[in-house]
C-alpha positions in Angstrom: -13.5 -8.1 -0.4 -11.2 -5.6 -2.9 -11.3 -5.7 -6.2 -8.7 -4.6 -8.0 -11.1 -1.5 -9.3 -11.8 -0.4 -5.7 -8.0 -1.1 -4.8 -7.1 1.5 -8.2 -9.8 3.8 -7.4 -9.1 4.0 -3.3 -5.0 4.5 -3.9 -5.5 7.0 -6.6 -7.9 9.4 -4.1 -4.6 9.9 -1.7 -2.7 13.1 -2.4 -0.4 13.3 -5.6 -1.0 9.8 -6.4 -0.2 8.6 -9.5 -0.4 4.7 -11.4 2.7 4.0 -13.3 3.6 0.3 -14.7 6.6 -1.2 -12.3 7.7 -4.2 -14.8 4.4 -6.4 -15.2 2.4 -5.3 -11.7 0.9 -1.6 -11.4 2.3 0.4 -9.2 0.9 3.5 -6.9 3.2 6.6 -6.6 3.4 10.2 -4.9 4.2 12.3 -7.8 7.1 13.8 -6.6 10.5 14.3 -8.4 11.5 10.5 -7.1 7.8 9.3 -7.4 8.1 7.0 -5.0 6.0 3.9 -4.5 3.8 3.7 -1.8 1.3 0.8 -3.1 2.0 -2.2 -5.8 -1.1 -4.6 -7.2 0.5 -7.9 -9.3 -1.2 -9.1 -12.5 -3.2 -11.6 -10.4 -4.6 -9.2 -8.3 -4.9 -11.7 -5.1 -3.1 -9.3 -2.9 -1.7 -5.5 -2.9 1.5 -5.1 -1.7 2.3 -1.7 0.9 5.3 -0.2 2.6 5.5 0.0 6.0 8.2 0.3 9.0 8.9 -2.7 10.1 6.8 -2.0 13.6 3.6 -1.0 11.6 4.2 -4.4 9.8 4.5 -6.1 13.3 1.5 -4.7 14.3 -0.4 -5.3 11.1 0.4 -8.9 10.7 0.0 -9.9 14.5 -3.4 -8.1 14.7 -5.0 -9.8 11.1 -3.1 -12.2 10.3 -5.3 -13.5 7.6 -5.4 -10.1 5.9 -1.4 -8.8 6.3 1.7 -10.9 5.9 5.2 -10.1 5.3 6.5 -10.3 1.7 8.7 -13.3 2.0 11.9 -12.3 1.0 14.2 -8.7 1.7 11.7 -6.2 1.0 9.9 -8.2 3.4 12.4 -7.4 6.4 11.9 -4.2 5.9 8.2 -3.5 6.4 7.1 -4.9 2.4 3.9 -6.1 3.8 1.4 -8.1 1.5 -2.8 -7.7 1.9 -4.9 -10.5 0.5 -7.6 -8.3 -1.0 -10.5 -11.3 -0.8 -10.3 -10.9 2.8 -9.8 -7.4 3.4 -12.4 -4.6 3.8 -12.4 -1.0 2.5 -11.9 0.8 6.0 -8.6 -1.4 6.6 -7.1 -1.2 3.0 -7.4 2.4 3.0 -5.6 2.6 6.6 -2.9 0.5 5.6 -2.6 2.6 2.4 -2.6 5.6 4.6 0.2 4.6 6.5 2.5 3.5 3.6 1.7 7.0 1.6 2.8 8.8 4.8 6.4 6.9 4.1 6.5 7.7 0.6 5.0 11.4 0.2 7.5 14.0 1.7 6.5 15.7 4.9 5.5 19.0 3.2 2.2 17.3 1.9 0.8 15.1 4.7 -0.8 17.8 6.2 -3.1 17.1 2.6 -4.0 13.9 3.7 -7.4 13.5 5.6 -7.9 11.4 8.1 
């Protein structure tokens, strides 16, 4: 299970991350010029929402479905993918944060990212 602590403390250890408020949910940036999210936790911390290609979502979803599903609405259709945190584990939360920071960090610094 994530806490909302260990979902903070895990998305900040990733390259030029940053929190920043985004309206009432926290929000999980690459400090660049556009700061772009790659990470968002709502108020009620049940689930963590990433950023993925639509593919990675496919993937995601069809392999643990009871961890990943697709936000339900636009964002959704085009890789927004939600994690329900009380059934997710460390090892998978920081993957799929690893794969949506790659999207949102410009190519210059993913050679900063360890594996």
């Amino acid at each position: 299970m994530i806490t909302e602590s260990l979902l903070r403390a895990l998305a900040l250890t990733f390259p030029h991350a940053t929190e920043k408020p985004h309206f009432d949910w926290a929000s999980f940036r690459v400090d660049v010029p556009k700061g772009k999210i790659f990470c968002t936790l709502p108020p009620h911390h049940e689930f963590s929402n990433v950023f993925l290609t639509r593919e990675e979502q496919a993937m995601l979803v069809e392999a643990e479905p009871d961890i990943f599903f697709k936000v339900p609405n636009k964002w959704g259709d085009k890789g927004a993918t939600s994690i329900r945190l009380a059934a997710c584990d460390e090892a998978t939360l920081r993957s799929a944060l690893a794969m949506s920071w790659r999207h949102a960090a410009p190519a210059k610094y993913h050679d900063e990212l360890k594996a």
